[in-house]
N, CA, C and O of each residue as an XYZ file, in Angstrom:
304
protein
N      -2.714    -16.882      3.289
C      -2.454    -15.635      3.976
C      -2.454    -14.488      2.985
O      -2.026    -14.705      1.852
N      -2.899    -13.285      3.317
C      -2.478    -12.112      2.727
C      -2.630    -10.937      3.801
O      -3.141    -10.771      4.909
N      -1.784    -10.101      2.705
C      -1.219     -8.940      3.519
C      -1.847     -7.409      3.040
O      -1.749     -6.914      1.917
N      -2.398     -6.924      4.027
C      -2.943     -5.943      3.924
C      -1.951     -4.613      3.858
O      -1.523     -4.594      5.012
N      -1.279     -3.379      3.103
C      -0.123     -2.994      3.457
C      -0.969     -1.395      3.466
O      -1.801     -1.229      2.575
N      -0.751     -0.323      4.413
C      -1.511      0.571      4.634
C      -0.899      1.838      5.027
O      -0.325      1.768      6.114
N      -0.861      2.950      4.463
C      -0.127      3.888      4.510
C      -0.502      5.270      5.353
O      -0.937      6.254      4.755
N      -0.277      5.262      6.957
C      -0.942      5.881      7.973
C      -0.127      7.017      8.064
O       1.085      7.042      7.850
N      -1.030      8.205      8.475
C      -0.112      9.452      8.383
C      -0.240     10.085     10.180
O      -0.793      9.323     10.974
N       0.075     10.907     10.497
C      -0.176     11.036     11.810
C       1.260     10.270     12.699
O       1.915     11.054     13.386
N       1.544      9.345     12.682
C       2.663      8.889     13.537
C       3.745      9.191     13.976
O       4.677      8.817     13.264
N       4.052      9.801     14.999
C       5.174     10.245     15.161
C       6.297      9.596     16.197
O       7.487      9.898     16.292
N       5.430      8.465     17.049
C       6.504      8.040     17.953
C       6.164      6.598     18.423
O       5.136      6.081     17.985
N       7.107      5.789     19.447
C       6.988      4.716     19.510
C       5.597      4.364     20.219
O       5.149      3.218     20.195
N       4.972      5.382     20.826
C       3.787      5.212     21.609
C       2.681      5.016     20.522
O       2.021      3.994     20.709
N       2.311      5.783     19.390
C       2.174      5.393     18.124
C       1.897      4.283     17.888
O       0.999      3.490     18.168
N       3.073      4.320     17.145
C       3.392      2.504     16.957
C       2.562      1.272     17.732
O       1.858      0.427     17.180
N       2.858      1.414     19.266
C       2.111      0.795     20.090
C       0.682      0.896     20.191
O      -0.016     -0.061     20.526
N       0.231      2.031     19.910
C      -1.525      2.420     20.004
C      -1.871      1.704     18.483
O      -2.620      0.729     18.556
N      -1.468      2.034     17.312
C      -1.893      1.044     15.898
C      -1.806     -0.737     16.171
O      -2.638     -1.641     16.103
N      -0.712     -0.687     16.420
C      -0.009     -2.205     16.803
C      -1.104     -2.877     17.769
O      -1.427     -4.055     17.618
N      -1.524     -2.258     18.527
C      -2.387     -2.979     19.359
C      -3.995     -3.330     18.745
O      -4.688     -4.347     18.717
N      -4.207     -1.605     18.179
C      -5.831     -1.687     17.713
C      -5.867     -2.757     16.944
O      -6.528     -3.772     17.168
N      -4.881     -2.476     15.659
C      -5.305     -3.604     14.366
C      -4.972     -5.006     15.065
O      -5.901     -5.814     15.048
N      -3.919     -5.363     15.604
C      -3.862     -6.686     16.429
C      -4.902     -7.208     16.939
O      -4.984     -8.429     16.804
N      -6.101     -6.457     17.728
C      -6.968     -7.225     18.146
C      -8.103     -7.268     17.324
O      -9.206     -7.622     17.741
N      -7.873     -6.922     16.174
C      -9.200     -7.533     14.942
C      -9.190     -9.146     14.697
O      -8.332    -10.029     14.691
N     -10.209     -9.084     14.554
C     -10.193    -11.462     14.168
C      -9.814    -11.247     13.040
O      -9.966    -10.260     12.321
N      -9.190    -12.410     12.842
C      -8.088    -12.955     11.238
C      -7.106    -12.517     11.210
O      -6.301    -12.955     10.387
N      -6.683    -11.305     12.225
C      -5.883    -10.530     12.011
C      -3.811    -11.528     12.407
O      -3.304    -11.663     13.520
N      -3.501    -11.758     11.717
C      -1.862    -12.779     12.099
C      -0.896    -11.955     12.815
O      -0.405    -12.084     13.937
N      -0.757    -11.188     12.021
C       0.569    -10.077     12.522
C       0.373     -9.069     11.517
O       0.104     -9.105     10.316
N       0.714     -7.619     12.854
C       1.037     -6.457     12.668
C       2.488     -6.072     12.611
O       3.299     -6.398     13.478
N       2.867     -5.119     11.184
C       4.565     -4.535     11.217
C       4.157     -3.351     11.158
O       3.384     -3.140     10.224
N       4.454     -2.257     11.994
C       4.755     -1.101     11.381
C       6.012     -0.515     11.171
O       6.858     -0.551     12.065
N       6.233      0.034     10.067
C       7.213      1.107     10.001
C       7.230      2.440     10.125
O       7.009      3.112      9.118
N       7.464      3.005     11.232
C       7.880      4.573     12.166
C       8.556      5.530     10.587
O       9.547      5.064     10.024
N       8.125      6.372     10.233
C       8.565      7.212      9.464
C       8.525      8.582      9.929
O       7.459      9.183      9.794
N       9.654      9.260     10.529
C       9.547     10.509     11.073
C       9.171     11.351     10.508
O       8.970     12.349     11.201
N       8.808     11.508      8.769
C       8.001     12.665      8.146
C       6.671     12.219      8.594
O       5.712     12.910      8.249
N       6.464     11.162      9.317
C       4.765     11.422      9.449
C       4.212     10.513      8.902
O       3.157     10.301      9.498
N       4.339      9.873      8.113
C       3.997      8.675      7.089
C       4.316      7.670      7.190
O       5.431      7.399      6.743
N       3.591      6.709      7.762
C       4.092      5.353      8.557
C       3.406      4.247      7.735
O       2.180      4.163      7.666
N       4.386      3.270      7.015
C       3.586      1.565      7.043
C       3.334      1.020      7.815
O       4.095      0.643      8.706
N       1.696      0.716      7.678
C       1.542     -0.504      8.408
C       1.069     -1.928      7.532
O       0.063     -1.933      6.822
N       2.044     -3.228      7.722
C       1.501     -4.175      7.333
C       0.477     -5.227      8.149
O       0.507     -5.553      9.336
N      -0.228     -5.545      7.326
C      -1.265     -6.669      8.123
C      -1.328     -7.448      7.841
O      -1.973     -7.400      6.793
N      -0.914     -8.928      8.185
C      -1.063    -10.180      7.563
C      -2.414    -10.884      8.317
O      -2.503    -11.133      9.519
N      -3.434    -11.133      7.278
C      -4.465    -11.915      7.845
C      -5.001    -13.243      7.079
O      -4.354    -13.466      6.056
N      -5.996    -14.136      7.335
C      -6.028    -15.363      7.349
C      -7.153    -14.569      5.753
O      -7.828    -15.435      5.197
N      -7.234    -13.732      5.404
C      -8.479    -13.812      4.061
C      -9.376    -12.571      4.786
O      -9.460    -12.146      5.939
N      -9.866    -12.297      3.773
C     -11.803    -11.620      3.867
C     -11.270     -9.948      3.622
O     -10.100     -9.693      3.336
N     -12.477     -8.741      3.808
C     -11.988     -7.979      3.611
C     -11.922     -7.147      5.137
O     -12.846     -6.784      5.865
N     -10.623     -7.026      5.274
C     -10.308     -6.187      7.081
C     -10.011     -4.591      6.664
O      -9.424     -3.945      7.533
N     -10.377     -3.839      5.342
C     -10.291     -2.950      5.172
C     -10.755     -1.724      5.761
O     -10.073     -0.777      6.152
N     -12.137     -1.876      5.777
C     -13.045     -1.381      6.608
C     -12.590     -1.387      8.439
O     -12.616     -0.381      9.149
N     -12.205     -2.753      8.888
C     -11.944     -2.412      9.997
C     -10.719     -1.858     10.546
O     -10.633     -1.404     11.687
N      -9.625     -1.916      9.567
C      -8.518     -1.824      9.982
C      -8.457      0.153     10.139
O      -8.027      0.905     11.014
N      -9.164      0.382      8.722
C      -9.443      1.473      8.669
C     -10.024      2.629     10.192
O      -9.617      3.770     10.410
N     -10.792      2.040     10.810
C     -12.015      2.365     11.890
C     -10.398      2.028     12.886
O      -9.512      2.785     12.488
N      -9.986      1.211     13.873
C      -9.119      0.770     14.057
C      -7.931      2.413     14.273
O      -7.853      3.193     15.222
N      -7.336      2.394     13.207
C      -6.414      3.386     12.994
C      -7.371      4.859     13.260
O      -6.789      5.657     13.994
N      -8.633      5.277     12.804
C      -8.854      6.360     13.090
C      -9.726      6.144     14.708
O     -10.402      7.108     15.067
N      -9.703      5.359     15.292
C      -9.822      5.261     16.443
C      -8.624      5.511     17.313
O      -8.517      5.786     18.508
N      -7.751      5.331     16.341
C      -6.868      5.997     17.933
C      -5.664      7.153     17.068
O      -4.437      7.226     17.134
N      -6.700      7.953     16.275
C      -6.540      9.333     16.196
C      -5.516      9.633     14.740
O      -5.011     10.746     14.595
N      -5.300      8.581     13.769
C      -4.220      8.659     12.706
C      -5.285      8.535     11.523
O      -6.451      8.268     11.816
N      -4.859      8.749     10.014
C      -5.331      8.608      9.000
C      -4.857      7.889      8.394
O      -3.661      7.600      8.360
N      -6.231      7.212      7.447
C      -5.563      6.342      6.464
C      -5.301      6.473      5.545
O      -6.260      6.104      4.868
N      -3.958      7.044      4.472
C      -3.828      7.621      3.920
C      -3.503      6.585      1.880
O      -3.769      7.127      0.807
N      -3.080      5.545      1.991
C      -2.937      4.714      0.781
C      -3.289      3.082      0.985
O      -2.812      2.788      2.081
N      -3.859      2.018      0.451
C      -3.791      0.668      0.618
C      -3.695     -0.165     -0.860
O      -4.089      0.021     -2.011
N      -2.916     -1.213     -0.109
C      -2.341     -2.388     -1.162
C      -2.485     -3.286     -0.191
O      -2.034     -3.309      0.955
N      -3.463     -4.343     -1.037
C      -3.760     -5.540     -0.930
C      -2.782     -6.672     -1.925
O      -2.718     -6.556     -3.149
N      -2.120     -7.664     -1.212
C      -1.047     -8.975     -1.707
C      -1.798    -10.235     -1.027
O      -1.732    -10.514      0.171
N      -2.349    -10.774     -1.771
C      -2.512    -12.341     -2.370
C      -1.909    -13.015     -1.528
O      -1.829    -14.236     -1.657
């Protein structure tokens, strides 16, 4: 497993949350989505997936439903 950890700006509420949570969720490999709600605007999202690179999609994903991707860290 590894974890994709991704630093989205734009977020402001639980509906949010739910619109990321869902996009990146339905990528293949994808295990589990965490986000963390940060009311300045700046939200983690973690991604745990089975391998490969979901950068690109996770990326597409998040600016599909209107947020930026603003930092990423990849964990082994």
């Amino acid at each position: 497993m590894s974890t994709l950890v991704v630093e989205v700006s734009g977020m402001t509420c639980d509906h949010c949350v739910g619109s990321v949570s869902g996009a990146v969720g339905a990528l293949g490999g994808v295990e589990s989505v965490d986000v963390d709600l940060d009311p300045t605007g700046r939200s983690t999202v973690r991604v745990t997936h089975s391998g490969g690179d979901l950068l690109a999609d996770v990326a597409q994903a998040v600016a599909t439903e209107g947020y930026t991707l603003e930092a990423v860290t990849e964990n082994s």
